[in-house]
N, CA and C atoms as an extended XYZ file, in Angstrom:
312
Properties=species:S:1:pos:R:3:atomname:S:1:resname:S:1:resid:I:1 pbc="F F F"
N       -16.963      -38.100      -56.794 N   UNK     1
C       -17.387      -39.444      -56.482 CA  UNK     1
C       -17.748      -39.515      -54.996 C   UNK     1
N       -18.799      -40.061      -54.848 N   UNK     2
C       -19.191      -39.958      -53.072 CA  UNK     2
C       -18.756      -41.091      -52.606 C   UNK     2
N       -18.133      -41.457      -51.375 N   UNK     3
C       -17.699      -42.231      -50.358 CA  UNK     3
C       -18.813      -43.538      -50.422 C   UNK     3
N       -18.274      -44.871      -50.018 N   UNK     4
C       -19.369      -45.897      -50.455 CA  UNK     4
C       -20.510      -45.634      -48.672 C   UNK     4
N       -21.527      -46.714      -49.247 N   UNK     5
C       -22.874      -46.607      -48.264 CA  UNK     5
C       -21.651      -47.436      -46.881 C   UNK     5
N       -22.034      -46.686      -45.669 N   UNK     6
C       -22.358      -47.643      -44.591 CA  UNK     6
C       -23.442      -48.781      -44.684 C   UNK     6
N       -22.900      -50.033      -43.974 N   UNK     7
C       -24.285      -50.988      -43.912 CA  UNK     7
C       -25.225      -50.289      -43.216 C   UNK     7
N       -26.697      -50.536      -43.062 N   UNK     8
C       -27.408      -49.874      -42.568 CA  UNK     8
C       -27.359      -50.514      -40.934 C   UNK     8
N       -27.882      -49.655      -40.118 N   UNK     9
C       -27.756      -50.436      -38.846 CA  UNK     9
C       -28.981      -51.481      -38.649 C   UNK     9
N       -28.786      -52.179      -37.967 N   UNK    10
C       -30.058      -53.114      -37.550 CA  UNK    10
C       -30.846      -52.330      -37.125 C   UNK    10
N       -32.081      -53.260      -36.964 N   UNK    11
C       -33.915      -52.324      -36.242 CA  UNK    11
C       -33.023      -52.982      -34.884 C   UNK    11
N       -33.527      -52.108      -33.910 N   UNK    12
C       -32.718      -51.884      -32.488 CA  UNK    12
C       -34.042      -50.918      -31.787 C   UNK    12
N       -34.338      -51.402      -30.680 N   UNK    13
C       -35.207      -50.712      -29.887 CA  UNK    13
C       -34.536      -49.416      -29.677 C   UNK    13
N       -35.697      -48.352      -29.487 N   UNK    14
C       -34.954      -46.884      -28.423 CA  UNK    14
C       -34.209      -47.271      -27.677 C   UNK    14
N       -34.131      -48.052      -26.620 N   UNK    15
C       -33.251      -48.426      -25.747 CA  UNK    15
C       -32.338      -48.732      -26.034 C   UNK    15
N       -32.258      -50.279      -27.033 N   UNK    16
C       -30.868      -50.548      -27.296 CA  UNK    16
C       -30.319      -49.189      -28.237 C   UNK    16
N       -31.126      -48.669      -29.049 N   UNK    17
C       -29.514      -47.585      -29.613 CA  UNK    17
C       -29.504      -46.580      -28.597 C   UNK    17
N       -30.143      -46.393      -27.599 N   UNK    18
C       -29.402      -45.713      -26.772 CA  UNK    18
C       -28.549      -46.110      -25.863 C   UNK    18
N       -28.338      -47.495      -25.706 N   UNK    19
C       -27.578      -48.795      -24.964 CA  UNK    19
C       -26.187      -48.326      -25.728 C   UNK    19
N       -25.953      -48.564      -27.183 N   UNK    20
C       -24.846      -48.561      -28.225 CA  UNK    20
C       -24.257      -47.280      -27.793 C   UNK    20
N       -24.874      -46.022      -28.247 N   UNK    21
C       -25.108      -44.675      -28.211 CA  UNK    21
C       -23.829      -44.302      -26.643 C   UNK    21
N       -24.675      -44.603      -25.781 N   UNK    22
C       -23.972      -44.505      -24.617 CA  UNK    22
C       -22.517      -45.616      -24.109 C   UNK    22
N       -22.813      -46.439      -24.580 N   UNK    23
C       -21.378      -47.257      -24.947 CA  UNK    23
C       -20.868      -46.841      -24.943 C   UNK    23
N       -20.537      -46.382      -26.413 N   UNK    24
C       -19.639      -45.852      -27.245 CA  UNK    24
C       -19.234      -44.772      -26.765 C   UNK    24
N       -19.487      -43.603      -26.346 N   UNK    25
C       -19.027      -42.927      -25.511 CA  UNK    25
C       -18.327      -43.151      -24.593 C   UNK    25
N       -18.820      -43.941      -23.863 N   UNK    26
C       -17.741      -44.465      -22.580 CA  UNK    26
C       -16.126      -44.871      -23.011 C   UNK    26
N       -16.562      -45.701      -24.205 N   UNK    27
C       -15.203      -46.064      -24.993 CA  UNK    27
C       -14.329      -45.087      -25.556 C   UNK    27
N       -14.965      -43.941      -26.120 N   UNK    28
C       -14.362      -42.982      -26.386 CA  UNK    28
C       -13.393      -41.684      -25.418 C   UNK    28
N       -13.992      -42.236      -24.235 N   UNK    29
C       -13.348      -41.498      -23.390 CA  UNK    29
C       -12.518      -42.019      -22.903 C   UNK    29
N       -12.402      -43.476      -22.820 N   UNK    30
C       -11.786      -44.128      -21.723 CA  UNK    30
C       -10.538      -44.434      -22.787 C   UNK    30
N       -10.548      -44.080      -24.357 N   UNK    31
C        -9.461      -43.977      -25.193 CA  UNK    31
C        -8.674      -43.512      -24.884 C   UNK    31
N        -9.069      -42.202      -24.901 N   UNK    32
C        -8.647      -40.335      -24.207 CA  UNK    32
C        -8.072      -40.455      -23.313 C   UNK    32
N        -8.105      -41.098      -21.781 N   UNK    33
C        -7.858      -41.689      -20.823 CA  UNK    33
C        -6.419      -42.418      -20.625 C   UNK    33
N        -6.707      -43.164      -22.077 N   UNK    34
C        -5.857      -44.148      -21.612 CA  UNK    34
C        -4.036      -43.894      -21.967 C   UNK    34
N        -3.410      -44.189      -20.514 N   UNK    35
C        -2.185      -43.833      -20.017 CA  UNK    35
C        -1.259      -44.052      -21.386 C   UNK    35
N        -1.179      -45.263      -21.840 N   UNK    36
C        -0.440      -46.208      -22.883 CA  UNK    36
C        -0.523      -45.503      -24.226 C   UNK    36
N        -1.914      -44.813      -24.517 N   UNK    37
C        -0.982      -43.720      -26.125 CA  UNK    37
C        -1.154      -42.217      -25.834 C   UNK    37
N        -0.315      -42.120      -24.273 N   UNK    38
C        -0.257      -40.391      -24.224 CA  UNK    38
C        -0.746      -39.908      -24.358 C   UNK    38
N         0.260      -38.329      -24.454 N   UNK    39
C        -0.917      -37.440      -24.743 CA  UNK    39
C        -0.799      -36.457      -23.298 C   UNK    39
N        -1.786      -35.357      -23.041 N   UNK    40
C        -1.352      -34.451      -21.930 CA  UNK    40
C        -2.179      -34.864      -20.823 C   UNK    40
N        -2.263      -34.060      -19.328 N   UNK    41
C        -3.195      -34.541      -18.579 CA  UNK    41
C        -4.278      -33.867      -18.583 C   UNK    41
N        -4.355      -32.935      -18.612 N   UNK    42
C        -5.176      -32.385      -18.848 CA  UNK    42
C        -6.506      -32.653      -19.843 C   UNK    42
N        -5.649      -33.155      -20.711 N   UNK    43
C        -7.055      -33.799      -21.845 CA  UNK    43
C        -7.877      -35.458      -20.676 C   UNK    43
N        -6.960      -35.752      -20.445 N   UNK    44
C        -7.255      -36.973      -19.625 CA  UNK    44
C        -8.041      -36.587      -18.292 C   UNK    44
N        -7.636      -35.839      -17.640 N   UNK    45
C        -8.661      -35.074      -16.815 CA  UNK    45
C       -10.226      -34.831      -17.072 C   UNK    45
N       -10.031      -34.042      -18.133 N   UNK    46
C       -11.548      -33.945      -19.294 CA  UNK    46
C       -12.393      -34.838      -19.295 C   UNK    46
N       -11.726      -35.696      -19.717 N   UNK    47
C       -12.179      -37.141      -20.181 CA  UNK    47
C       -12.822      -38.203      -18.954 C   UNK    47
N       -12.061      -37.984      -18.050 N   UNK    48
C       -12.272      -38.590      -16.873 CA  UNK    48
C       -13.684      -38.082      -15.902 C   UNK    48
N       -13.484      -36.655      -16.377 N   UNK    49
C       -14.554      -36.078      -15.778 CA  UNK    49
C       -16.023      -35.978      -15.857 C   UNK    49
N       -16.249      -36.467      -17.444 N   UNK    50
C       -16.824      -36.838      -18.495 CA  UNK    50
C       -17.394      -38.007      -18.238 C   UNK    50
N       -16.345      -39.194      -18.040 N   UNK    51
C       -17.115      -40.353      -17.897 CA  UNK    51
C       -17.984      -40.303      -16.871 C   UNK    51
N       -17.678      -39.916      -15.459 N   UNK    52
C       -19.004      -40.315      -14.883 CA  UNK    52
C       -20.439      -40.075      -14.997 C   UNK    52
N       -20.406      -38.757      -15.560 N   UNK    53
C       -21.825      -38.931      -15.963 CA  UNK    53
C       -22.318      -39.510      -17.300 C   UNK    53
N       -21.308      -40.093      -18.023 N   UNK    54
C       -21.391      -40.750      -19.382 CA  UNK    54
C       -21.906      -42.340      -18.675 C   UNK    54
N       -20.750      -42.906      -17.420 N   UNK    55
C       -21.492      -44.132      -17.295 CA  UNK    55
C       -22.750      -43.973      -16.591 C   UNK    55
N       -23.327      -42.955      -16.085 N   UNK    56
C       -24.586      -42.930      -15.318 CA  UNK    56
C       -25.529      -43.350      -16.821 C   UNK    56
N       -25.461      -42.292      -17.775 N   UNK    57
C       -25.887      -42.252      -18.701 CA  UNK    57
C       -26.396      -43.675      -19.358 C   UNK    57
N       -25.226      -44.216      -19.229 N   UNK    58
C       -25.036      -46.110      -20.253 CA  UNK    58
C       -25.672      -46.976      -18.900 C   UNK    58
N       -25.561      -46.681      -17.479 N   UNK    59
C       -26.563      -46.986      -16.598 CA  UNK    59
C       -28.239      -47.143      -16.548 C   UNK    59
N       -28.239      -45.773      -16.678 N   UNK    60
C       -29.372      -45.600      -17.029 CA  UNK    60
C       -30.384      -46.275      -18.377 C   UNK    60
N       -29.422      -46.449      -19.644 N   UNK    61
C       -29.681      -47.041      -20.406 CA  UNK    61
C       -30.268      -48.658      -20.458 C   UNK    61
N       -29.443      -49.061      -19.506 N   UNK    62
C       -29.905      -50.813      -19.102 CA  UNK    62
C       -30.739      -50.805      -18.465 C   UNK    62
N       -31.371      -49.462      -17.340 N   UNK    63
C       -32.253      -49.474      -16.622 CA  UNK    63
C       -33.715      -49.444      -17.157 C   UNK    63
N       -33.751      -48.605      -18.186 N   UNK    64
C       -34.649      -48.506      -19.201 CA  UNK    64
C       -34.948      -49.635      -20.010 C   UNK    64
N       -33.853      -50.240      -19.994 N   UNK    65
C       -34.120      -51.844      -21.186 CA  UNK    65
C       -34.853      -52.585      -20.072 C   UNK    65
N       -34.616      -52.415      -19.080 N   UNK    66
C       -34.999      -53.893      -17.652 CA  UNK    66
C       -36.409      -53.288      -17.448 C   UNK    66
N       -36.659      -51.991      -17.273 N   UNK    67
C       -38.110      -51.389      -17.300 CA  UNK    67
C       -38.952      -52.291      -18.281 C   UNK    67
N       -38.292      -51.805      -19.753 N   UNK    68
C       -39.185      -52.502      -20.346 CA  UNK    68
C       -39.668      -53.600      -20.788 C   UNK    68
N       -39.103      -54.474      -19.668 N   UNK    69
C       -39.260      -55.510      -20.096 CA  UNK    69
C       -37.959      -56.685      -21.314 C   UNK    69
N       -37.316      -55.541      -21.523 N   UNK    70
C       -35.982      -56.298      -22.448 CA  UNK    70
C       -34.737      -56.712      -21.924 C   UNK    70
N       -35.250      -57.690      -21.156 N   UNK    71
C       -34.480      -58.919      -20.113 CA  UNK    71
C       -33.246      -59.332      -21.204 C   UNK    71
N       -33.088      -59.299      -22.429 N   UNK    72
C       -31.747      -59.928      -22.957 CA  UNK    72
C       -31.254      -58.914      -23.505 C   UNK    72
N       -29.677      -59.138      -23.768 N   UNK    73
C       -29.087      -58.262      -24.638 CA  UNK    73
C       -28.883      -59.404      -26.021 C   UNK    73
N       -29.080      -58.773      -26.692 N   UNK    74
C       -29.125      -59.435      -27.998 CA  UNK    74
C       -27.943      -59.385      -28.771 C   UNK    74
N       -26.872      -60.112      -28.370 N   UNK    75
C       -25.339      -59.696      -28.562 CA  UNK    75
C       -24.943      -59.663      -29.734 C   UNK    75
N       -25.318      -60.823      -30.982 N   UNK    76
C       -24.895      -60.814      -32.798 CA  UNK    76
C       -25.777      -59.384      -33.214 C   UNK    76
N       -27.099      -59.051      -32.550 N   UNK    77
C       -27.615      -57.284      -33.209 CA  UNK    77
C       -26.575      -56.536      -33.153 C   UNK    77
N       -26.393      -56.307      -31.893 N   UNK    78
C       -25.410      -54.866      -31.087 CA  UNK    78
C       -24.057      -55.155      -31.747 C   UNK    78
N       -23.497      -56.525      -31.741 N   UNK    79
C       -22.698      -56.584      -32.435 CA  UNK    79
C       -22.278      -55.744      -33.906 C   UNK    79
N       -23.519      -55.985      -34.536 N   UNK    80
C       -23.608      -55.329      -35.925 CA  UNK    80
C       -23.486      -53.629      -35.636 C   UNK    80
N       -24.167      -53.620      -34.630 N   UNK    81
C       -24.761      -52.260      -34.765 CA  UNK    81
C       -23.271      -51.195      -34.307 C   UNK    81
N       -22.268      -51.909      -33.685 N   UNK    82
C       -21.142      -51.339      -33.306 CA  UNK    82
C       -20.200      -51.287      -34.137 C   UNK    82
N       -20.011      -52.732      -35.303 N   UNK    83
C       -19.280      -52.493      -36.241 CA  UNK    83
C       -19.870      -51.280      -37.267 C   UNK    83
N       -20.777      -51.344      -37.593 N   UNK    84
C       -21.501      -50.070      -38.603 CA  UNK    84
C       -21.428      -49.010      -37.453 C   UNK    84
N       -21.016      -48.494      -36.404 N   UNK    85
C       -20.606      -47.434      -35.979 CA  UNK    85
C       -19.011      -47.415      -35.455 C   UNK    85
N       -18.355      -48.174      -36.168 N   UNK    86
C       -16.742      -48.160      -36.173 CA  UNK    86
C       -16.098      -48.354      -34.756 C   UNK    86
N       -17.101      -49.421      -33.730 N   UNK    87
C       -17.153      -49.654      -32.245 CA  UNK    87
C       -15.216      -50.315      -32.524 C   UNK    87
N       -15.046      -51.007      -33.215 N   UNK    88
C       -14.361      -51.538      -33.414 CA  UNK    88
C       -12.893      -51.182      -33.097 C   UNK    88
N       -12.878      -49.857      -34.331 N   UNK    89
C       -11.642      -48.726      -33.739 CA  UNK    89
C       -11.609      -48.314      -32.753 C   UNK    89
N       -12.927      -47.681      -32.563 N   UNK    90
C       -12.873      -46.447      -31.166 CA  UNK    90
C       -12.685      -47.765      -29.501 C   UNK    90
N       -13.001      -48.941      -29.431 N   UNK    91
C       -12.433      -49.755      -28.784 CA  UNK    91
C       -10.913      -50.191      -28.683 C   UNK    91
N       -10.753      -50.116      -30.003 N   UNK    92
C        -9.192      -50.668      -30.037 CA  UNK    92
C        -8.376      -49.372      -28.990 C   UNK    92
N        -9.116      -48.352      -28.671 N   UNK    93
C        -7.964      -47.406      -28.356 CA  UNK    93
C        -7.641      -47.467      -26.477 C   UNK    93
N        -8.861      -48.079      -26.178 N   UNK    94
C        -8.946      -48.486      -24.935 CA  UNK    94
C        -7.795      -49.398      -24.336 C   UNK    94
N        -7.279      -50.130      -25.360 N   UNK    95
C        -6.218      -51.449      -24.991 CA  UNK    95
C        -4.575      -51.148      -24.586 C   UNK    95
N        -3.882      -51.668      -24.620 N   UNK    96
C        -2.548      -51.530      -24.681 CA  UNK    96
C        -1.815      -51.712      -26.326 C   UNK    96
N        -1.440      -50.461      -27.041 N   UNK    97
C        -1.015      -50.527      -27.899 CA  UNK    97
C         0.001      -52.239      -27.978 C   UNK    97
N        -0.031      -52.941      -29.017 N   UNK    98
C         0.617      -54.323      -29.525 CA  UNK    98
C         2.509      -53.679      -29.694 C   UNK    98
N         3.639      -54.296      -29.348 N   UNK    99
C         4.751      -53.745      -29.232 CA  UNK    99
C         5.521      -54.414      -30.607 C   UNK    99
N         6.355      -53.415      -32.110 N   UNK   100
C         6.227      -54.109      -32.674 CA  UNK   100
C         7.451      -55.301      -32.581 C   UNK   100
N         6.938      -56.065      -33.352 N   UNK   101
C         8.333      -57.288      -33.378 CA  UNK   101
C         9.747      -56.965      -33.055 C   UNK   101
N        10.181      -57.558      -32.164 N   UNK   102
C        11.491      -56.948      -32.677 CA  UNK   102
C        11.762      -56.276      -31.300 C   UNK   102
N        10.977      -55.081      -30.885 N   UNK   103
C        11.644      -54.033      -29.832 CA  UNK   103
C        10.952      -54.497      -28.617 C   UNK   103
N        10.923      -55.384      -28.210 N   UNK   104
C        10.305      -55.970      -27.109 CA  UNK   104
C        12.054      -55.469      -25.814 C   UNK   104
């Protein structure tokens, strides 16, 4: 039995999925990064090292949207376009884990 369809992503300029594209990366590292769910330093090092040319990258990306003329970000698209790429999780990891009830 095969796994169900992803929604499809929205029509999204080159730019914006390379806007998402490069996001998401940033988020993914800055997961990796982050102090609050461990982990070694070394991986965090990696990661760190990573981002800067990841945010040049997602830099560059807005620079290209303003080139062309695509003065807005179109926030309910990208929106979509992050949940159909699971922006959702790979964000959640960025935060401060929630402490559960109880062991405060």
């Amino acid at each position: 039995m095969l796994p169900p369809e992803l929604p499809p992503l929205p029509a999204l300029t080159r730019a914006e999925g390379e806007l998402i594209d490069r996001y998401l990366e940033v988020v993914d590292l800055l997961g990796r990064i982050n102090p609050a769910r461990g982990g070694d330093t070394y991986r965090g090092l990696r990661a760190a090292q990573a981002l800067v040319g990841r945010a040049q990258e997602l830099r560059d990306a807005l620079v290209l949207m303003h080139q062309r003329g695509e003065s807005e970000v179109h926030g309910e698209t990208l929106t979509r376009a992050l949940r159909t790429l699971d922006g959702e999780r790979r964000a959640a990891r960025v935060g401060i884990p929630r402490v559960p009830t109880g062991q405060e």
